[in-house]
N, C-alpha and C positions, 0 to 999 in steps of 0.2 A: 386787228391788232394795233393800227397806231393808237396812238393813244394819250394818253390823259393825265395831263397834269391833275393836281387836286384840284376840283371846284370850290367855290367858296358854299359850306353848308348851309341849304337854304333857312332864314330865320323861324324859327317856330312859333308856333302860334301859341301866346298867351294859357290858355288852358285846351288841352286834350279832350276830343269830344265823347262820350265817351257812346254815342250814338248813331247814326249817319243812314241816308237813303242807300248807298252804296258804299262796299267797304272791297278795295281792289288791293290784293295780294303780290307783289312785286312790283318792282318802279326803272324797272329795264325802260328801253324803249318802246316796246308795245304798252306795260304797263302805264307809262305817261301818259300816254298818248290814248289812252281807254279813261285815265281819270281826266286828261281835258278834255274829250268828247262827253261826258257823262257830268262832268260840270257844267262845261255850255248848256245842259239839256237844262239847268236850274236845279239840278239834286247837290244835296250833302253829298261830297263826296272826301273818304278818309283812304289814303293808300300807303300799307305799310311795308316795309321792306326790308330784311333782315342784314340789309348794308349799309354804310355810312352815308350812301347820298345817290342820288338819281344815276343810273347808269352803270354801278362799280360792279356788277358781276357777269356775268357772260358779254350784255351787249358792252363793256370794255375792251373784248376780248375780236367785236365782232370786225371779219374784214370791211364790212358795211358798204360792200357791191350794190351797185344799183341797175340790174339789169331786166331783162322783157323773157329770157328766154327759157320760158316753163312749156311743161307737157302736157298741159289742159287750158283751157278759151278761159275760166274763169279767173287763171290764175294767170295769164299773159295779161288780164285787163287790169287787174289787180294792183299788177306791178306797173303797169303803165299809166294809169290812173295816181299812183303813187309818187310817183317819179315826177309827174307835173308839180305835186305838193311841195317836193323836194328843190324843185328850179326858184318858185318861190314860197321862197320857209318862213320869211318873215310873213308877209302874206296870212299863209296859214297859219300861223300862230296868232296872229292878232297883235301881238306887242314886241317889243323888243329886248332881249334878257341881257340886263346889264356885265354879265358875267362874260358874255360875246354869244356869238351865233353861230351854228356848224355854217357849212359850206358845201353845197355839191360841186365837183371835181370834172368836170367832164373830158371824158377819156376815150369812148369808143369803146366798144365790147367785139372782138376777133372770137369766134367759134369753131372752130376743126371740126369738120365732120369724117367720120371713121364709121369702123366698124360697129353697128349699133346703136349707132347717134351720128346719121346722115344730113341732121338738119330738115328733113324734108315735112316732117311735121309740124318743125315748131313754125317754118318760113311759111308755112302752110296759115298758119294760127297769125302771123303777124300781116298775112296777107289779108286776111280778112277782119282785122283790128286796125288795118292802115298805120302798122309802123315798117319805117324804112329802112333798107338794108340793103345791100351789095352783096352777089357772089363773088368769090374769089376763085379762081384755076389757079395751080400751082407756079402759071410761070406769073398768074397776077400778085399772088402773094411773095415770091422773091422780088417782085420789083415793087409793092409799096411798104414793104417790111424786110430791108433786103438779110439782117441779124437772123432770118428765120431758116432752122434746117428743116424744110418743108416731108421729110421723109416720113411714110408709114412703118409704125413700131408696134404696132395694136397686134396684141392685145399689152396692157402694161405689165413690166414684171420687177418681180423684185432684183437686185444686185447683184443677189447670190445664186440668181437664175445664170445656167451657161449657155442663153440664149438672152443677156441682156443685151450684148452688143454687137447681136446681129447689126447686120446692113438692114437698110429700111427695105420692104417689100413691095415699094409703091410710094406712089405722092399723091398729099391731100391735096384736100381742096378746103375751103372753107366760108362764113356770111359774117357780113360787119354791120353793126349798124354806129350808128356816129352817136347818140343822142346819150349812151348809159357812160358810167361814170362810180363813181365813189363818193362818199359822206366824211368829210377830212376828218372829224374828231365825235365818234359814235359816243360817247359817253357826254360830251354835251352838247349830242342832239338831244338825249335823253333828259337833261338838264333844260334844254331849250321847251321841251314840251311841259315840263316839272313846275318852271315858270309860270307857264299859260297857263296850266291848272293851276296854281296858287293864285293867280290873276282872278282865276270866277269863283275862288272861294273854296279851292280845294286845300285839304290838308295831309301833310304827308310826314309819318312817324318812321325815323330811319333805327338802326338797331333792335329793330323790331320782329321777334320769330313769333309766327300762328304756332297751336301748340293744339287746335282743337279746331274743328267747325261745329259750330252749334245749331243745331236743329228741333223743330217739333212740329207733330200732327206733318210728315211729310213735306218739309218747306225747314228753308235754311233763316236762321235767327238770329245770323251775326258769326264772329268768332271768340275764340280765347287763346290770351299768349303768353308768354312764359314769363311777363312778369304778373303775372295773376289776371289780371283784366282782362275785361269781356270789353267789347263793343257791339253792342248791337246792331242788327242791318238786315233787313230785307231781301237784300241784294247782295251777296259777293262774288266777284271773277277772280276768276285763277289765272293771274299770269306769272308765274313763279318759279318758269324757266329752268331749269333743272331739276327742280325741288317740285315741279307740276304734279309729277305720278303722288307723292309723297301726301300732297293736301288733297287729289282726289282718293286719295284711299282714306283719308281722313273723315271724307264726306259722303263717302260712301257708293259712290254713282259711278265705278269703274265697270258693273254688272253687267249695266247695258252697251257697252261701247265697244263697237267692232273694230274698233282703231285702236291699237295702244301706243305708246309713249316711254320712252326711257332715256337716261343720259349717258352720252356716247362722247369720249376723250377724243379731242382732236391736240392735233401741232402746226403751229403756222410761224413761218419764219422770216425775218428781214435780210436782206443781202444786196450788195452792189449792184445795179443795173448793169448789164451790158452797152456799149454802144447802139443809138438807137433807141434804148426800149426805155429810158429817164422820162419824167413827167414834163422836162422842160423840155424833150424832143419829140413829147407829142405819142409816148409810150402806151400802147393800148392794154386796154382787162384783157385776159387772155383766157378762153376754158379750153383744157385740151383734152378731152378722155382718151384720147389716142395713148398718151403716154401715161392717165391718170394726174394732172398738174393744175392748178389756176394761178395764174399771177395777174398781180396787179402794181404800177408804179403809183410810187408814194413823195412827199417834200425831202429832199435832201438826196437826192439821188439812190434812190434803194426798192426794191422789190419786195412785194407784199408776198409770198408762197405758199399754198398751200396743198391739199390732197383732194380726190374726188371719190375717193373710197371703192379703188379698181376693185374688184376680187382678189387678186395675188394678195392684198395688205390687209385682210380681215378689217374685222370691226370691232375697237375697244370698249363694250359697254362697260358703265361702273356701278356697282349696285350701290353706294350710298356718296349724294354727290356732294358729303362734305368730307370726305376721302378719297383722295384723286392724287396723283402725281402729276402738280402743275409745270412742272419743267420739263422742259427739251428735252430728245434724249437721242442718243448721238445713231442710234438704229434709224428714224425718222431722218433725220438730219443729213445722214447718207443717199438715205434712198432718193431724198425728193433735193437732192441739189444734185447728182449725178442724174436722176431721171432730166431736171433743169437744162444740164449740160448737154443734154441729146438735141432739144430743141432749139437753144441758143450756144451754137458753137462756141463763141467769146466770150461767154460767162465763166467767169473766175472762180472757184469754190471757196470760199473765206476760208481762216484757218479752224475758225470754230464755229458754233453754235447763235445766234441770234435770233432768241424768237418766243414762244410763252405756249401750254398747253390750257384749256379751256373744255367745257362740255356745252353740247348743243343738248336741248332735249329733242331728239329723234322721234319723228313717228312711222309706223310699218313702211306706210307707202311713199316717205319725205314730203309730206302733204298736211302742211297747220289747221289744227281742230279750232275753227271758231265757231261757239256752238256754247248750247244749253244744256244741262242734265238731266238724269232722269228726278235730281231734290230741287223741288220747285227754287227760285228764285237764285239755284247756281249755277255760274257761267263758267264756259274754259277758253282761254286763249292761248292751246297749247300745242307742243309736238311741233313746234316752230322750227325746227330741223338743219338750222344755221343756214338758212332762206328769205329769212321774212323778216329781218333788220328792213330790208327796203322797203316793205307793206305795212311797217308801221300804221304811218297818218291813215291809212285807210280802214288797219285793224281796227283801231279806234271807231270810228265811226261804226263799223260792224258790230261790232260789240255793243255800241249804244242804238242801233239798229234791231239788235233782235231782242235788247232789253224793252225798249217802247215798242215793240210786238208783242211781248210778252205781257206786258202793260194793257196792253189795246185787246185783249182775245186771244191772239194769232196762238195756232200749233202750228209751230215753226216744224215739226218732225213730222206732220204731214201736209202742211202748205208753206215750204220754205219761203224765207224772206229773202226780199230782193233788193239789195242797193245799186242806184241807178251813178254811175261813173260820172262828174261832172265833166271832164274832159270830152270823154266818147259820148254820154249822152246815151249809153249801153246798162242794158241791165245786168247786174254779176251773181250770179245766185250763191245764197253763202248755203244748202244745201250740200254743194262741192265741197264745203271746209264741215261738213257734218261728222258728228263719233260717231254715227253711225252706218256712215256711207258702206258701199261694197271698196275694198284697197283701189287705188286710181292707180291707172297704167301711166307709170314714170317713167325715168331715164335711172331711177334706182338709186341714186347717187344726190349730192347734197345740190345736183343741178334743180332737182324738183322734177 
């Protein structure tokens, strides 16, 4: 949610091409970050995006978490692998965006383990990836976070529950690891990757809606958009983040995929820090399923809030995600700053609302499709599940990963491709992020 001044619109190029090796559908940050990868590779690359400028639709919205603790090996490397990018951004970019540069935040990432989500698999998964982390026992967590009401409340309930304020049942426990962190200004990260790709030669068309993907003889031929124009392409990825389901039905290749996709309304909210838990006191990311909450401290003394989608609170799909109720509403607003107050006794409840609605595009299992079709030369980078702002840099590469396999021979859908993690040195199978995988055993929730 923090967020985002206006950026200055990147300049355009002289004439529109009306052509390209690759023509990439969204300019979020995965989409950046797929047109700089695919630039470096030496292709035309044209990426257009139905918003005024790099970054302005969901990933403006996103809390841009930078954490390790996923349900599956490929997806702990993933984000750990990512995370390195992250420490040095400039680095990975290659240049420097005059406009300024995000910033990783480092914060620490506190975990509660409870009923359901004991930790023991994920500590399991970073034991064998060598990331580091701390147990906490209940009386460790009152003495290095002493603001914490350490009580079990699990399962989470709603307000109107006459069983919200029970006494606790028990004390957690919980793991820390020190290295995760936040992305101060997710929108120009997005801007920051936008950059890079304008640097090798990419071009990028804002106010721009597909209206068509065009195809023949079984293979994609480019698209068409609502102001009449085709561009042609060989190649186009779907990263289109809300709008994803909408352009694979467009192209057809929803048939074969065992994974589906839809956009799902979230609310995330800013409010006062308690004593303690401010970013200038060393305030850590917080996931709590215990009570259903995540928070994270932000600049200016205030807390980032969010949901983890208990069961008690359903799930608000939206079927057309340019109809949505983007603001707060005061039902939300209740639940998750009293469920707050269970866990931070000295947390104040503001007297109103701060904070913004948004959609994630959700997939079955909260597990990002990166992956091929069954229409020869189209790609999806989707079902991103408001998870994978942190997997960006890497998405990218993946993307341009199974496109030069695609290039080279490979059937990726029976000999998956493999990208080998610079950091680890490990190889991550993007198999795992297949549409066509069997659903992956998660944690259910937008933990992954």
């Amino acid at each position: 949610m923090p967020a985002a001044a206006e950026r200055a619109t990147m300049t355009p190029m002289t004439t529109n091409r009306t052509s390209a090796d690759v023509l990439v559908i969204g300019a979020g940050v995965i989409g950046a970050a797929v047109a700089l990868e695919l630039s470096r590779s030496g292709r035309a690359v044209v990426c257009v995006d139905r918003g005024p400028q790099p970054g302005a639709g969901s990933t403006s919205a996103s809390s841009s978490i930078i954490r390790f603790s996923y349900s599956t090996l490929d997806a702990v490397l993933t984000a750990w692998e990512s995370a390195a990018l992250w420490t040095d951004w400039a680095d990975h970019l290659g240049t420097d965006d005059p406009d300024g540069m995000a910033r990783f935040i480092r914060t620490g990432n506190l975990i509660f383990c409870t009923t359901g989500y004991d930790g023991s698999a994920i500590m399991s998964l970073w034991d064998d990836v060598g990331i580091p982390y701390d147990r906490l026992a209940a009386d460790d967590l009152r003495e290095r976070f002493p603001g914490l009401d350490v009580g079990r409340y699990y399962p989470p309930k709603r307000i109107d529950d006459p069983a919200f304020g029970d006494d606790p049942t028990g004390e957690l426990t919980a793991f820390y690891n020190a290295d995760s962190g936040y992305i101060d200004d997710p929108m120009l990260a997005a801007h920051n990757l936008a950059h890079a790709a304008r640097h090798h030669g990419a071009e990028f068309r804002f106010r721009t809606t597909v209206t068509g993907i065009d195809r023949a003889d079984g293979r994609v031929t480019g698209v068409s958009l609502a102001s009449g124009e085709q561009i042609s392409a060989p190649v186009v990825v779907n990263v289109a983040g809300p709008h994803s389901t909408i352009v694979n039905e467009m192209a057809g290749v929803t048939g074969d995929m065992r994974i589906s996709h839809r956009p799902l309304r979230q609310e995330v909210f800013a409010v006062p820090a308690p004593k303690g838990f401010a970013l200038d006191e060393g305030g850590p990311t917080v996931a709590d399923l215990d009570i259903g909450q995540y928070f994270r401290p932000q600049a200016g003394g205030t807390l980032l809030v969010g949901g983890t989608e208990p069961d008690c609170d359903g799930l608000e799909w939206v079927s057309d995600p340019d109809e949505f109720n983007d603001q707060p509403t005061v039902e939300h607003w209740e639940t998750y700053m009293l469920r707050l107050a269970r866990r931070l006794p000295d947390f104040g409840v503001p007297p109103r609302p701060v904070g913004l609605a948004a959609l994630y595009d959700a997939s079955d299992d909260w597990v990002p499709i990166y992956d091929r079709s069954s229409l020869d030369g189209f790609y999806m980078a989707c079902g991103t599940s408001g998870n994978q702002f942190k997997n960006a840099p890497l998405a990218g590469r993946f993307m341009r990963a199974l496109i030069d396999a695609a290039d080279a021979g490979v059937d990726h859908d029976a000999d998956p491709v493999q990208v080998i993690g610079p950091k680890t040195r490990r190889p991550i199978n993007l198999g795992a992020f297949s549409r066509r995988r069997d659903p992956a055993v998660t944690s259910g929730t937008v933990m992954g």
